[in-house]
PQR file with spaces between the fields and no chain letter, atoms N, CA, C, O and H, PARSE charges and radii, in Angstrom:
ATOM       1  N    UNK     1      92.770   74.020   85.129 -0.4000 1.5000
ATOM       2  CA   UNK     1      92.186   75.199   84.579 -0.0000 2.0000
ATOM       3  C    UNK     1      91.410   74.800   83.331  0.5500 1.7000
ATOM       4  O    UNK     1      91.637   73.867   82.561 -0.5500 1.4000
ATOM       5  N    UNK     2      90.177   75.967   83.298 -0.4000 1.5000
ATOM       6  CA   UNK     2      89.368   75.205   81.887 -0.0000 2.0000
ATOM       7  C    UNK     2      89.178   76.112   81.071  0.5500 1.7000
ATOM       8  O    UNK     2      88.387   76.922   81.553 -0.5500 1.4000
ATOM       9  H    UNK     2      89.993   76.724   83.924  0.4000 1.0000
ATOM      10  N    UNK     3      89.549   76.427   79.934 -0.4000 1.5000
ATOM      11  CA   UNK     3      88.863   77.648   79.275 -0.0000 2.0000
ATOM      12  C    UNK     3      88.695   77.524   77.915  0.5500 1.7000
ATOM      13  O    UNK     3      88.749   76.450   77.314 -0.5500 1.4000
ATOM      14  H    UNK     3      90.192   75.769   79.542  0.4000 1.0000
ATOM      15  N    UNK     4      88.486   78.645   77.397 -0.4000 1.5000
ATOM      16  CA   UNK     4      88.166   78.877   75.711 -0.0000 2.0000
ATOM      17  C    UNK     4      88.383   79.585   75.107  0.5500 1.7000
ATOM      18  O    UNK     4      87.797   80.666   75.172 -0.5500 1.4000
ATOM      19  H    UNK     4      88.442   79.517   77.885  0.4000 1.0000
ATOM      20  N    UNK     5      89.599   79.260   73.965 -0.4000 1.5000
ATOM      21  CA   UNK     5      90.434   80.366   73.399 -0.0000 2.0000
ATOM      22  C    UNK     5      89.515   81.018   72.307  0.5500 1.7000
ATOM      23  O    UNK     5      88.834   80.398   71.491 -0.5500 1.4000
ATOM      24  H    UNK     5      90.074   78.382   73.911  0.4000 1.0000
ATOM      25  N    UNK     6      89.658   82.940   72.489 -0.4000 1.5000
ATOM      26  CA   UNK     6      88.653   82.958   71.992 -0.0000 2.0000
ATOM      27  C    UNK     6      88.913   83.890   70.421  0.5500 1.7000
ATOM      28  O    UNK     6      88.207   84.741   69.882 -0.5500 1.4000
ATOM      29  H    UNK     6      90.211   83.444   73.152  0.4000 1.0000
ATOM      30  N    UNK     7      90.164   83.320   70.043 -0.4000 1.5000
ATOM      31  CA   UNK     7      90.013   83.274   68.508 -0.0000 2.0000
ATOM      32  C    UNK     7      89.339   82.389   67.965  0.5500 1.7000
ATOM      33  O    UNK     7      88.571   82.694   67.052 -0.5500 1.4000
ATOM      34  H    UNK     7      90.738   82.629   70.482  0.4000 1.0000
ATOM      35  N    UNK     8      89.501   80.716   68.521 -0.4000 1.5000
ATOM      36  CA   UNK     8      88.854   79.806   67.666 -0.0000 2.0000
ATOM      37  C    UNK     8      87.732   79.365   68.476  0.5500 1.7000
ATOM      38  O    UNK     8      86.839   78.717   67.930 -0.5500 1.4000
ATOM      39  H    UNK     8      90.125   80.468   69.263  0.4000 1.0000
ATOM      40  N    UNK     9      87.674   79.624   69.649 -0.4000 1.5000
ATOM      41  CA   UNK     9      86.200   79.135   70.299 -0.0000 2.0000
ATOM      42  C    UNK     9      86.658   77.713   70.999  0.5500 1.7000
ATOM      43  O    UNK     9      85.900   77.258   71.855 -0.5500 1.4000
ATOM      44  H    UNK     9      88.399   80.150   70.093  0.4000 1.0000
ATOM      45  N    UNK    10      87.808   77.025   70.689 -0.4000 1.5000
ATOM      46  CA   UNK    10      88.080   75.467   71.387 -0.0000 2.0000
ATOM      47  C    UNK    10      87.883   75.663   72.681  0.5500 1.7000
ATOM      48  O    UNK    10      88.330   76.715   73.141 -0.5500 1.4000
ATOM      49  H    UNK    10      88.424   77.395   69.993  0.4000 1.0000
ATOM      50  N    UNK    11      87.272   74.852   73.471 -0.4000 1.5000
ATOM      51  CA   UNK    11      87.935   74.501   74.842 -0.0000 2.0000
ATOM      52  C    UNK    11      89.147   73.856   74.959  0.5500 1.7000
ATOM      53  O    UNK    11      89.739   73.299   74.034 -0.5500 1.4000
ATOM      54  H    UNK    11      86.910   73.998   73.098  0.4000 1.0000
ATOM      55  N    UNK    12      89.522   73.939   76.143 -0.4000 1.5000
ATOM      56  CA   UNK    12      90.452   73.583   76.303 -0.0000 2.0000
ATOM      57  C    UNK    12      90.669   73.086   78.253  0.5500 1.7000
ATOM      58  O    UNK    12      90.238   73.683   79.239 -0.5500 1.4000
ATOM      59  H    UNK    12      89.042   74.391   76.894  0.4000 1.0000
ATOM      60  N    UNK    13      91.557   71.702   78.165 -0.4000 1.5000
ATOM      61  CA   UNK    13      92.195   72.115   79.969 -0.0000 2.0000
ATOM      62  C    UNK    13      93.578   72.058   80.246  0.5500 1.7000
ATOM      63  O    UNK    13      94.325   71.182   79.809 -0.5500 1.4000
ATOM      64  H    UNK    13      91.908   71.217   77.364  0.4000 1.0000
ATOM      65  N    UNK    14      93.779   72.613   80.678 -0.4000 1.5000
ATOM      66  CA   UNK    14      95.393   72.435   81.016 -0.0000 2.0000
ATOM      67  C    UNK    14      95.621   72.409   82.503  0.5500 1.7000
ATOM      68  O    UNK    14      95.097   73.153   83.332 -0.5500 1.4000
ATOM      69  H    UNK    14      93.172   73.325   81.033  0.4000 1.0000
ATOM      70  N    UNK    15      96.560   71.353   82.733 -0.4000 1.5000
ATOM      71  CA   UNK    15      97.450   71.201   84.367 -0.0000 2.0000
ATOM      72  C    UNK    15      98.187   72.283   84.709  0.5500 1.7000
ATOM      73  O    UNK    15      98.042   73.153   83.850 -0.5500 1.4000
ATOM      74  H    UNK    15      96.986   70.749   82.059  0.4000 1.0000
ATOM      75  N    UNK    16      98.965   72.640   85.643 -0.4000 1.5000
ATOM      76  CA   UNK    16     100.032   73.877   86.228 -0.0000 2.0000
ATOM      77  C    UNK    16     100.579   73.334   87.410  0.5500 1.7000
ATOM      78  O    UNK    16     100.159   72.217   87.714 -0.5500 1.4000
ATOM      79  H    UNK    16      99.082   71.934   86.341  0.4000 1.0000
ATOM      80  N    UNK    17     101.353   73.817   88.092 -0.4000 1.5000
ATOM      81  CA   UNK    17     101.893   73.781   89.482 -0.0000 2.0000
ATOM      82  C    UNK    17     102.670   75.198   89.728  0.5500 1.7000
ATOM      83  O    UNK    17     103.484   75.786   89.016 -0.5500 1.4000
ATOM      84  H    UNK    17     101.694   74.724   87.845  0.4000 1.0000
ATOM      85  N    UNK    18     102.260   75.439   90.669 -0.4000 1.5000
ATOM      86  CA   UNK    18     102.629   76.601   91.356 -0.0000 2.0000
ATOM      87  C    UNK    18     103.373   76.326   92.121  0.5500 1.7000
ATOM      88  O    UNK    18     103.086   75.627   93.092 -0.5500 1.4000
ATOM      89  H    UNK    18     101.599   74.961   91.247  0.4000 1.0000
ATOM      90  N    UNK    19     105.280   77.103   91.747 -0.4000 1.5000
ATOM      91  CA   UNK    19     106.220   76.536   92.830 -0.0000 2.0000
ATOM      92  C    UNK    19     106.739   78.153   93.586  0.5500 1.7000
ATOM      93  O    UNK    19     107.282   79.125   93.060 -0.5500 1.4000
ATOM      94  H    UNK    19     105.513   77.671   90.958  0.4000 1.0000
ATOM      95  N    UNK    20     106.375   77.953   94.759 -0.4000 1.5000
ATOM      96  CA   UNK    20     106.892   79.678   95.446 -0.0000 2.0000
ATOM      97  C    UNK    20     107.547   79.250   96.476  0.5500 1.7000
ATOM      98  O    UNK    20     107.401   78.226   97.143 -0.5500 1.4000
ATOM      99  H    UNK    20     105.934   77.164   95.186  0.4000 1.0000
ATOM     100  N    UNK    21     108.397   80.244   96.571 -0.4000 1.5000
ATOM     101  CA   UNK    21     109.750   80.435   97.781 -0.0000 2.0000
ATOM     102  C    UNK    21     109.169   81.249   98.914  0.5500 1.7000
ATOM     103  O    UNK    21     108.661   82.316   98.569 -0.5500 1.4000
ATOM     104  H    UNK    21     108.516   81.076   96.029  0.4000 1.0000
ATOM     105  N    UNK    22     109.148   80.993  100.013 -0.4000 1.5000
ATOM     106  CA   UNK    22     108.995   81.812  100.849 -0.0000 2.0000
ATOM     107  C    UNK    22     109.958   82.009  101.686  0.5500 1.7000
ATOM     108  O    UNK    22     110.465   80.971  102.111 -0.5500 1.4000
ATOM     109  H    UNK    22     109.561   80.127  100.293  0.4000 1.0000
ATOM     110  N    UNK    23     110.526   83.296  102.196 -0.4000 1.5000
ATOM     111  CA   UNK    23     111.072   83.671  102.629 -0.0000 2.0000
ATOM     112  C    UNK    23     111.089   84.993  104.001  0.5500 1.7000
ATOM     113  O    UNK    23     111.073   86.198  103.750 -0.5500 1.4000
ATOM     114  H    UNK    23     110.114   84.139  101.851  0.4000 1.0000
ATOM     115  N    UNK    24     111.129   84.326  105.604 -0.4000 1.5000
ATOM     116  CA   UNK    24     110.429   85.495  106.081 -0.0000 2.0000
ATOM     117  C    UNK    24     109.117   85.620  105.995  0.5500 1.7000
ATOM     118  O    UNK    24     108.591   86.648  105.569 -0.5500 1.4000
ATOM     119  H    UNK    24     111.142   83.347  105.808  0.4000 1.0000
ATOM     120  N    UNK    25     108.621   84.839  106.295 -0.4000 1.5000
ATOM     121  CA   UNK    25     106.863   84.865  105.999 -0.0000 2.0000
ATOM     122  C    UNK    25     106.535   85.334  105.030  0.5500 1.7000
ATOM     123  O    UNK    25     105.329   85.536  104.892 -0.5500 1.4000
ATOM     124  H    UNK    25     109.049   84.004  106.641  0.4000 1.0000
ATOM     125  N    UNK    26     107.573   85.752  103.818 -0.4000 1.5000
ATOM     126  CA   UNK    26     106.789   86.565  102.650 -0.0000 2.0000
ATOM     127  C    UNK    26     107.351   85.958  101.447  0.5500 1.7000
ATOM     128  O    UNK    26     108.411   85.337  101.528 -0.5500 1.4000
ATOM     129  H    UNK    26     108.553   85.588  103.931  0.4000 1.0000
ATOM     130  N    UNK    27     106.563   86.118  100.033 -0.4000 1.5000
ATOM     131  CA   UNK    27     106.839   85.603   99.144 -0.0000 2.0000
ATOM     132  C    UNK    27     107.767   86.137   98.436  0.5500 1.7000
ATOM     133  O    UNK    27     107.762   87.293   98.016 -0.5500 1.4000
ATOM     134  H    UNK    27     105.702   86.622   99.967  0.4000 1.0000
ATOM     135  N    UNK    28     108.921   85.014   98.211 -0.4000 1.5000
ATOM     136  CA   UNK    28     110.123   85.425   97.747 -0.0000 2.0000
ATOM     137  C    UNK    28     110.039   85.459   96.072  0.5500 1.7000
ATOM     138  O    UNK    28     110.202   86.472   95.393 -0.5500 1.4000
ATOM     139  H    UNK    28     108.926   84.074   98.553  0.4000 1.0000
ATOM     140  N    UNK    29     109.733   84.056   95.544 -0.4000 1.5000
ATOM     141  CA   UNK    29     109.451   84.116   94.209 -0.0000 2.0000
ATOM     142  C    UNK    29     108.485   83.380   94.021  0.5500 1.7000
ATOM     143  O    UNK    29     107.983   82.679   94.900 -0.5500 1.4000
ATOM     144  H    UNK    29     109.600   83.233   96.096  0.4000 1.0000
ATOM     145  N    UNK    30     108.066   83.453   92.735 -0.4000 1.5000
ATOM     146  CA   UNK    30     106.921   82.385   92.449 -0.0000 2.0000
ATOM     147  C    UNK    30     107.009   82.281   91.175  0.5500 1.7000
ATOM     148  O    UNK    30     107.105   83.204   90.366 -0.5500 1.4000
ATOM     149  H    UNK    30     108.474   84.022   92.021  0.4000 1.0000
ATOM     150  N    UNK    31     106.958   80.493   90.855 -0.4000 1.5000
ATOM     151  CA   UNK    31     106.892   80.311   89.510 -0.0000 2.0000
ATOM     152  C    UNK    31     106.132   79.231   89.012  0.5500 1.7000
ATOM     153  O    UNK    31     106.047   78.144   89.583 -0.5500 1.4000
ATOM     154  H    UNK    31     106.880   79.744   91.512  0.4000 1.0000
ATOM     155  N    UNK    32     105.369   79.638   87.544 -0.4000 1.5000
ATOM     156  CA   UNK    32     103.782   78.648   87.520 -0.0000 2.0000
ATOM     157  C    UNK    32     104.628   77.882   86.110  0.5500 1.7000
ATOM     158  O    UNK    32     105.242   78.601   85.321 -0.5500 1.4000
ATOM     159  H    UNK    32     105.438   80.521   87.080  0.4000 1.0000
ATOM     160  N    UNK    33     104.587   76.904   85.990 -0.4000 1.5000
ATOM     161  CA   UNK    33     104.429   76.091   84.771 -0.0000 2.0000
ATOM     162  C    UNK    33     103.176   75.327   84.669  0.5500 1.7000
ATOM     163  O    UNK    33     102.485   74.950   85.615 -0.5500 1.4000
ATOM     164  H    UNK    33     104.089   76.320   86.630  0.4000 1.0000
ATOM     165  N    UNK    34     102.877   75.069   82.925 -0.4000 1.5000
ATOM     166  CA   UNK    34     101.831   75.022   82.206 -0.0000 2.0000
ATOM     167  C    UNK    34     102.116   74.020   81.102  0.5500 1.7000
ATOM     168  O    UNK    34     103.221   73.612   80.743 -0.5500 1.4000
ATOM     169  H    UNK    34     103.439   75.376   82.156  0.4000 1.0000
ATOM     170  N    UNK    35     101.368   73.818   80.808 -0.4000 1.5000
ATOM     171  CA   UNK    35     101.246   72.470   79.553 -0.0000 2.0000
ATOM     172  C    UNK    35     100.772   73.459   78.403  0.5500 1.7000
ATOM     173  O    UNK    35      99.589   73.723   78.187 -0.5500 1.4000
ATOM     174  H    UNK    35     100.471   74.150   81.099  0.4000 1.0000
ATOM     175  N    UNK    36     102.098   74.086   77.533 -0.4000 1.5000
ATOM     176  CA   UNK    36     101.684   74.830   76.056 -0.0000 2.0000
ATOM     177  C    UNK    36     100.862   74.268   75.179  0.5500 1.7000
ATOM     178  O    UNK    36      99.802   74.777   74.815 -0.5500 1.4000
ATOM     179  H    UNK    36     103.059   73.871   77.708  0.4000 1.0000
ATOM     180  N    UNK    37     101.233   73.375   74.862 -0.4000 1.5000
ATOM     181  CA   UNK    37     100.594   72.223   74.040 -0.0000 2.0000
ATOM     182  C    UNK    37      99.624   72.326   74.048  0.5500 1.7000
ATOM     183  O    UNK    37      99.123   72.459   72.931 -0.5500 1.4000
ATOM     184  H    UNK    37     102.094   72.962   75.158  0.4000 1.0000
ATOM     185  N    UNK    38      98.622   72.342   75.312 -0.4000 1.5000
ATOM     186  CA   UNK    38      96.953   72.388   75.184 -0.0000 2.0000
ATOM     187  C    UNK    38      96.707   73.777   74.723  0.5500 1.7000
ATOM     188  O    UNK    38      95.684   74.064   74.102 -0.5500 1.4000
ATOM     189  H    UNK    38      99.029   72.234   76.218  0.4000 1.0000
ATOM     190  N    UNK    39      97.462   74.488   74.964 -0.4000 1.5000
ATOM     191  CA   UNK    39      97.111   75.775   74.734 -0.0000 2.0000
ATOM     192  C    UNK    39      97.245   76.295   73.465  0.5500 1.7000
ATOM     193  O    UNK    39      96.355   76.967   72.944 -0.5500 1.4000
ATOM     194  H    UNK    39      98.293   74.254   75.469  0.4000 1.0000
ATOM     195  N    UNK    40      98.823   75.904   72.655 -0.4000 1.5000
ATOM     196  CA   UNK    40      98.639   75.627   71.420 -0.0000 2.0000
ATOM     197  C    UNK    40      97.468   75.367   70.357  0.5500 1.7000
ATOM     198  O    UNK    40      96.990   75.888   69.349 -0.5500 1.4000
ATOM     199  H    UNK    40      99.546   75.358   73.077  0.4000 1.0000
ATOM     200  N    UNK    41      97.299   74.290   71.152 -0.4000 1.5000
ATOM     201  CA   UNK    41      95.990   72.950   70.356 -0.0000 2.0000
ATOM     202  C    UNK    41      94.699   73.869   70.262  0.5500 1.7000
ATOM     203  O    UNK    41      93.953   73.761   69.289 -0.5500 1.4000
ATOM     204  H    UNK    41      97.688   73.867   71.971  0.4000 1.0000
ATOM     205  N    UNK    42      94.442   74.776   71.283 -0.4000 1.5000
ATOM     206  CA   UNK    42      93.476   75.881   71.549 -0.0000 2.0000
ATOM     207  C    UNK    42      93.595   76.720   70.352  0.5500 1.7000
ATOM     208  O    UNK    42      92.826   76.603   69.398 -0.5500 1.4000
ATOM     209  H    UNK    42      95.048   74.863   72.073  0.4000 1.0000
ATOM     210  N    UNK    43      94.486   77.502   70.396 -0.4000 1.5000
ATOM     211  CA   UNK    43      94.317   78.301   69.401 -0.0000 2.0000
ATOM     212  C    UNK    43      94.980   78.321   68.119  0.5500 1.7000
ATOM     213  O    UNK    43      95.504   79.285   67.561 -0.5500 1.4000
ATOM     214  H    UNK    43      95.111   77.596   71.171  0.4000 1.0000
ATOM     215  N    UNK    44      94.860   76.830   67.632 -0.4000 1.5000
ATOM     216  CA   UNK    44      95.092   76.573   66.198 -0.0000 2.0000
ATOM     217  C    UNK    44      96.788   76.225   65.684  0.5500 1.7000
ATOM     218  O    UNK    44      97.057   75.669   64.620 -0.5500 1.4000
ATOM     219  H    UNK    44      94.434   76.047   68.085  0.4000 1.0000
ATOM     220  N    UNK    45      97.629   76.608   66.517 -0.4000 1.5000
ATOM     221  CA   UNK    45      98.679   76.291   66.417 -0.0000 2.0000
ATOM     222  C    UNK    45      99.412   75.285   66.305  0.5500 1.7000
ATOM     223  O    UNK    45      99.753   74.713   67.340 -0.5500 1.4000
ATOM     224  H    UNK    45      97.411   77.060   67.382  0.4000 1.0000
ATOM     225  N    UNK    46      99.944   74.693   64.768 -0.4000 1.5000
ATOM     226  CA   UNK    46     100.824   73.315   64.738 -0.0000 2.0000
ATOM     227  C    UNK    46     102.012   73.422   66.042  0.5500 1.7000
ATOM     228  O    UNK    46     102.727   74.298   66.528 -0.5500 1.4000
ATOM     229  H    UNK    46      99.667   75.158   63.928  0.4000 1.0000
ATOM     230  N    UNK    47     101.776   72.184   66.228 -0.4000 1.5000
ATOM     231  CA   UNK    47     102.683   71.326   67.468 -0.0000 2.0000
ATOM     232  C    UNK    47     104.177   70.317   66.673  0.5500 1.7000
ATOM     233  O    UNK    47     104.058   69.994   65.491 -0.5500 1.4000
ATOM     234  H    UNK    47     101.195   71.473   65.832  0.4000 1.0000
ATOM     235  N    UNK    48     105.136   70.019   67.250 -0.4000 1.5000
ATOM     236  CA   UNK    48     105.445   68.944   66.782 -0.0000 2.0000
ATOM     237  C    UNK    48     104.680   67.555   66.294  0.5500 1.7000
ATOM     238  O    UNK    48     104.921   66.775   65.372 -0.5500 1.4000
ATOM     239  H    UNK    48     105.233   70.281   68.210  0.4000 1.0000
ATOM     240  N    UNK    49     103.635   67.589   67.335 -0.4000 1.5000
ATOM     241  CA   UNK    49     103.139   66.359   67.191 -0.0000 2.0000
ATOM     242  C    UNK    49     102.310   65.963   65.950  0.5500 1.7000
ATOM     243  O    UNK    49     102.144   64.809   65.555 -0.5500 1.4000
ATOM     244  H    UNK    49     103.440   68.223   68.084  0.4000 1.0000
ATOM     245  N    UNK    50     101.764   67.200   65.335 -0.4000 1.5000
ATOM     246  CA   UNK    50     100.515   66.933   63.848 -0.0000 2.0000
ATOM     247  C    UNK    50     101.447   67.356   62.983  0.5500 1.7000
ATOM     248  O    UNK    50     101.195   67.404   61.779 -0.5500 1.4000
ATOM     249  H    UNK    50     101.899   68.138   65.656  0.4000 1.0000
């Protein structure tokens, strides 16, 4: 994903994976994880890392 946080204007990219259950041909759950950190870094927010 690519975008631009738009308090500060950064770009930014971040990875994800989309993990879903199906169940019955239909979707049971679904759950996305994300890399905060870039997203953080986006909109100005100290990290552990700085």
């Amino acid at each position: 994903m690519h975008g631009r946080a738009v308090r500060t204007a950064r770009a930014y990219d971040n990875h994800f994976v989309s993990v879903i259950t199906v169940k019955d041909r239909k979707v049971a759950h679904w759950r996305d994880y994300l890399d905060p950190v870039a997203v953080f870094r986006a909109v100005g927010r100290p990290t552990k890392e700085h």
